[in-house]
N, C-alpha and C positions, 0 to 999 in steps of 0.2 A: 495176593495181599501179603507183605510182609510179616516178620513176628510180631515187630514192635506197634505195627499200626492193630494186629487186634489183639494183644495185651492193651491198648490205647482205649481202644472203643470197650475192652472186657469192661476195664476199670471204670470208664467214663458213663456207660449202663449202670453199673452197680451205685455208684454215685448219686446220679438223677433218680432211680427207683428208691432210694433208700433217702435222699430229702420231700420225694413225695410223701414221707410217712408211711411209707408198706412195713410190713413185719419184716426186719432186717433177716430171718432164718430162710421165710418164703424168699426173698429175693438173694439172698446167695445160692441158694438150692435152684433158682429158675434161671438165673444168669446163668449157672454152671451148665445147665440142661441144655438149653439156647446154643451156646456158644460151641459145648462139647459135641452135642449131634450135631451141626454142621461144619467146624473145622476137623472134627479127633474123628467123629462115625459111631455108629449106633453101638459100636463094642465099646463104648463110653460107661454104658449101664453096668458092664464089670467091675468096674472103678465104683463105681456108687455104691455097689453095693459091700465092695470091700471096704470103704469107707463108714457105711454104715455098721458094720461087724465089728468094726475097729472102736468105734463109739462105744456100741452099747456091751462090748464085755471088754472095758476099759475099768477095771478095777478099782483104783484113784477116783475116777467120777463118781462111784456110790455114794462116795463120802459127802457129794449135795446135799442128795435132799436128808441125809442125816443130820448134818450141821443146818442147815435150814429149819428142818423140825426144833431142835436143840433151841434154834432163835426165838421160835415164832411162842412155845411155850414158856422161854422166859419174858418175853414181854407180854403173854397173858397173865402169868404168872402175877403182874406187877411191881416185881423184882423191880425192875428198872426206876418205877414210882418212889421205890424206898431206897434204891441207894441215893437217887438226886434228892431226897427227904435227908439223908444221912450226909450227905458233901454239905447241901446248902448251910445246915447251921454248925458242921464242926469250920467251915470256910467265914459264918459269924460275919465282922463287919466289914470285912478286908472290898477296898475299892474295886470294883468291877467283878464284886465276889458269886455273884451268880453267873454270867459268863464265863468264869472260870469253873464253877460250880459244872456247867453244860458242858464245855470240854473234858472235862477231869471223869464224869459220866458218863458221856460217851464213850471216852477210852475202854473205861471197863467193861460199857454194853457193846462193846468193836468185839473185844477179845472174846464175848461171851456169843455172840452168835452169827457175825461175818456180813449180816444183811445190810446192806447201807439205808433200803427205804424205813427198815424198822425200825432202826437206831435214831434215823431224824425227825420220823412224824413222834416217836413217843417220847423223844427227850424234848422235839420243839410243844407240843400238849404238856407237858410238866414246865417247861423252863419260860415261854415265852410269854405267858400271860404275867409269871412272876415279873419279870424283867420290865413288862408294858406297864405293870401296875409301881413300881419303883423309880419311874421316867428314866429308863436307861436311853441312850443312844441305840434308834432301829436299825443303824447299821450294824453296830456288835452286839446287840442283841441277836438279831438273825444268822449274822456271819459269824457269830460261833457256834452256833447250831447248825447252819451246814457244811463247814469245818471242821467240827465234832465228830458230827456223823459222818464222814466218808471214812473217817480212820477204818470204818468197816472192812474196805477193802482191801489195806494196806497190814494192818495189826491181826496176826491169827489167832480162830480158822477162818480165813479169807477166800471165801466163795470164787475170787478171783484168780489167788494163786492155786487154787485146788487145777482151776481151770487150764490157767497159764503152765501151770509145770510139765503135763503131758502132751502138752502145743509143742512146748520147744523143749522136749524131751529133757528134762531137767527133773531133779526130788525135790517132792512136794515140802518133807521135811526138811532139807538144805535151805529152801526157800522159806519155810517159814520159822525157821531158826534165824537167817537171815533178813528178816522182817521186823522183828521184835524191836531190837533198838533204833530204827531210823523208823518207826514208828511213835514211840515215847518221844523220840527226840522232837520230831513236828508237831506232840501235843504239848510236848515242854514249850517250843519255841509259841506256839500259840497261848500258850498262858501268858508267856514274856509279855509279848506283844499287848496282850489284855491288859497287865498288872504295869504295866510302864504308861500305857495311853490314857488307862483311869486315872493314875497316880498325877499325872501331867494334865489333864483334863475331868476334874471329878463327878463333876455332872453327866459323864460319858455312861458313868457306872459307881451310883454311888450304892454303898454298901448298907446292910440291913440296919434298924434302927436300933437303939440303946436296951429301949421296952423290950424288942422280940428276942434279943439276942440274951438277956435274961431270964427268960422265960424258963432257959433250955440251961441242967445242970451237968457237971463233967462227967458224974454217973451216966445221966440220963445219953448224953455225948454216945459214951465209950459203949453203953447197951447197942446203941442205934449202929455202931460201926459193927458188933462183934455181928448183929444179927443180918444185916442188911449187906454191908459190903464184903464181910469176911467167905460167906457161903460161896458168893463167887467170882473170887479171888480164888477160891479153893477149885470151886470147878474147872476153872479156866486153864490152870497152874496141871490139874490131873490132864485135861485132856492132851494141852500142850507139850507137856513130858514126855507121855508116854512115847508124842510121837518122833519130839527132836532128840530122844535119848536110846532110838529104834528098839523101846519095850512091846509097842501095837503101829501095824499100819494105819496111814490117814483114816483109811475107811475102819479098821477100829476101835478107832480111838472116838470116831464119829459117832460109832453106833455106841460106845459107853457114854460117850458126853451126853445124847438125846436122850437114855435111860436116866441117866444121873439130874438132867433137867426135870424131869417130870418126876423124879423122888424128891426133890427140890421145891418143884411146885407143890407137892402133897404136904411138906412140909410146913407151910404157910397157908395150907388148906387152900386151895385154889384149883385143883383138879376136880376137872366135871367132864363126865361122859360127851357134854356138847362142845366142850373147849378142844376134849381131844380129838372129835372128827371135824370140827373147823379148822385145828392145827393141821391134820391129815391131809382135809382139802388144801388148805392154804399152800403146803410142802409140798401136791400133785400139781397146784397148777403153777408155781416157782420151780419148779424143775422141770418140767415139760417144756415152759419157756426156752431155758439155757442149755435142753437137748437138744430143743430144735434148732437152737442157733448153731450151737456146735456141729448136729449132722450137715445140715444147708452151709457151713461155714468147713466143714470136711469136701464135701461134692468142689467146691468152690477152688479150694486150697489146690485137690487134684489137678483139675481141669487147667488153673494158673500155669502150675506146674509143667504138667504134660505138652503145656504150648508152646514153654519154655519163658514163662514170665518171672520166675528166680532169675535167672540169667539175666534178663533186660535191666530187672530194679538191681542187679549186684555191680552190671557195668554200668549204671547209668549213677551207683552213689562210689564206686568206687573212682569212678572218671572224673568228679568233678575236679578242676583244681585247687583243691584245699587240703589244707594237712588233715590228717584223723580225725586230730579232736574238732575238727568243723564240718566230718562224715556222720559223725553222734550229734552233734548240733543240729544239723537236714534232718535224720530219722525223728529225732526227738520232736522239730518243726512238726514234723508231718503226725504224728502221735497227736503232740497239743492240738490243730488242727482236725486231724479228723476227731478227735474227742468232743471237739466244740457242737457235730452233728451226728452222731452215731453212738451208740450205745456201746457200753465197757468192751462187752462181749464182742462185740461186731468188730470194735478197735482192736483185741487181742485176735479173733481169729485172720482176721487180714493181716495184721502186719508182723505179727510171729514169728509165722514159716518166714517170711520173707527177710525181717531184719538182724534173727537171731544169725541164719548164717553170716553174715555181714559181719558181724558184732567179733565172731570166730575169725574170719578172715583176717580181721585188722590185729587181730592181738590178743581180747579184753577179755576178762575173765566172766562167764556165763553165767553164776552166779550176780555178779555183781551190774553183768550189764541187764539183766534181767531185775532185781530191783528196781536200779533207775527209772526205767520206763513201767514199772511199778506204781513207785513213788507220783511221777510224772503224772498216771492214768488219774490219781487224786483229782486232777481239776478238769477233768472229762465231764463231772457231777455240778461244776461252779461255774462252766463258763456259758456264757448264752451263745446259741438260742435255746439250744436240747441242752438246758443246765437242768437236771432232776433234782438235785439236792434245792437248789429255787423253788421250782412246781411245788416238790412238797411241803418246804416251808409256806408258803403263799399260802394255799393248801390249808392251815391249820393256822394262819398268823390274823388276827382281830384287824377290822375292817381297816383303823388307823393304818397299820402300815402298808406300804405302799411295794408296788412290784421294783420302783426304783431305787427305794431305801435297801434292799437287797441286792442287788446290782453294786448299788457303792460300799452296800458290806463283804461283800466276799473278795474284793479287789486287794485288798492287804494279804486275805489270807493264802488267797493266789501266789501272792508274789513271797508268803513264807514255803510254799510248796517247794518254790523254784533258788531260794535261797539254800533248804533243804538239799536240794541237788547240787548247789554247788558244794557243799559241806561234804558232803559222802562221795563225792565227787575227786575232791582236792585229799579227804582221808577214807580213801574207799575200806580201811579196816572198822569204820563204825559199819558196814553190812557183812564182812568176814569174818569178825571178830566172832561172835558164836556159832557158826558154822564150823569153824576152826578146832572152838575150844570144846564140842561135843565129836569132833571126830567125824564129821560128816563131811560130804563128798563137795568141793567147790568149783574144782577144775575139769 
């Protein structure tokens, strides 16, 4: 049997197990097993087990369930409840002001703790009852709350790039210096899009009422900012620095950010002995997930490799007849795609290994082609049928609205994703520009 026909069947197995709904970690780990004892030989388990070695005293990685803990205790905290209390009314009556309100929110609850599911069920629990009860439009209602919230993955500490950087051996901190602004910038363009489409349509998202909006004094304003959003702003801004200005590694800057969280919660008196072993559990079984995917997506990555499945996908994208930029086009296809049914995770350790060499091959610079498909991973969470940033909203959204009123919400913000790309695309210094200007490594 040739190479290419079981790379063929490798990838075609992994496929059909993994729309069956199995745990995407077990079925990299079983595929690899499968395939390696019978083409490579029972010295296959040498591999595994250096693979496994490789994981767990991967240094970088710690920084999970640090910044995961860091997450989970500021949204007990209700941190979150009070900055979207402190946007919605300095935001006052402006059209489609609580949609903007939800993104502007998120952004800060992105930077503050990396989780995408946490960021969308507690901003859509704060934001989307407001919105139903204001007769906003269900599609931008929803679609900026699951818009919102993926900036998770994109704006650090990004649970994804922690992940991503030691995939394609690349710093954590180049990348998430390199993150910062084509982050803002898709929460910026998502406001556009909000504040132009209400403005143009008011009934989309009409803005708070006369009454309520007096209610609230500029004192009273300016208390609600210094205590609600400023703490973390602060936090975000320490943990961040230390690491893009190489004062602490990811992983310590992790493990100050999680301390700093829970002196944060104590400060708003919100620390309880049951909160903090629910955060514990919560942080053991969110990290045990993304180990398991990563070890079963290690075994996996091997076994490709050793069959000589680099080599097939490098001649089979470098072969086609198209220029370059229509080589990043196919990888990118195939990313959007497989995103549509496979989890974040599953999509970075499969096609990693495989497209970063590629990316090198052609020219492109490794930071920069490593955002892109970043960026890109964004609507992994939006698109059906495995769209999680949907589930969740659904999830937590009052009977009225409908699974299809979300469908045709997230369809704009999709296509600001991919506008995005072409932005950073045409000026790839909006993702080098601070990479750059802190002196960190790009190339």
């Amino acid at each position: 049997m040739g190479t290419e026909t079981i790379i063929a069947l490798m990838l075609i197995t992994l496929i059909f197990f993994i729309v069956l709904g199995h745990p995407i970690g077990f079925v990299l780990g079983g595929v690899a097993t499968i395939f390696g004892y019978f083409f490579i030989g029972p010295q296959i388990m040498d591999l595994f087990f250096l693979r496994l070695f490789d994981t767990y005293f991967n240094y970088i990685l710690i920084a999970i369930p640090l910044f995961v803990f860091m997450g989970i205790i500021i949204e007990q905290a209700g941190i979150s409840q009070r900055l979207y209390e402190a946007i919605r009314i300095i935001m006052g009556r402006m059209g489609g002001g609580l949609a903007i309100t939800a993104v502007l929110t998120s952004t800060v609850f992105a930077a503050a703790t990396g989780v995408v599911g946490a960021s969308i069920v507690t901003i859509g629990i704060l934001a989307l009852p407001s919105m139903v009860k204001y007769k906003y439009n269900y599609g931008i209602a929803t679609g900026s709350i699951c818009a919102g919230g993926t900036l998770g993955i994109l704006i650090p500490p990004s649970i994804l790039i922690l992940v991503y950087g030691p995939t394609a051996g690349l710093s954590v901190g180049s990348l998430f210096a390199a993150s910062i602004v084509p982050g803002l910038l898709l929460s910026f363009l998502y406001i556009v899009y909000i504040a132009i489409r209400c403005y143009i349509r008011p009934a989309d998202g009409p803005g708070l009422s006369a009454e309520e909006v007096k209610q609230y004094s500029f004192l009273y304003k300016l208390k609600l900012f210094l205590t609600s959003v400023v703490p973390v702003v602060l936090l975000v801004l320490a943990v961040l620095g230390t690491i893009i200005t190489g004062t602490a590694a990811p992983t310590e800057a992790a493990a100050v950010g999680a301390f700093a969280s829970v002196i944060l919660a104590a400060f708003y008196s919100k620390v309880t002995l049951t909160k903090l072993k629910e955060a514990a559990f919560r942080t053991v079984t969110t990290s045990c997930m993304i180990y398991m995917v990563a070890i079963g997506a290690g075994f996996f990555t091997g076994v490709f490799m050793r069959l000589g499945g680099g080599r097939v996908v490098t001649n089979l994208v470098t072969g086609l007849p198209i220029p370059e930029w229509g080589m990043l086009i196919v990888m990118w296809v195939i990313i959007f795609l497989l995103g549509m049914f496979i989890d974040w995770i599953g999509v970075v350790m499969i096609v990693v290994p495989l497209f970063t060499p590629i990316g090198a091959l052609l020219g492109y610079n490794p930071v920069w082609f490593a955002m892109m498909n970043i960026i890109l991973l964004q609507t992994s969470f939006m698109t059906p049928p495995f769209a999680y940033a949907i589930f969740y909203v659904k999830g937590i959204a009052p009977p009225e609205v409908k699974t299809w009123d979300i469908y045709w919400g997230i369809i704009p913000f999709v296509l600001i994703v991919l506008v995005t790309m072409v932005l950073v695309g045409i000026f790839p210094d909006i993702i080098l520009f601070l990479p750059r200007l802190f002196g960190l490594r790009v190339g």
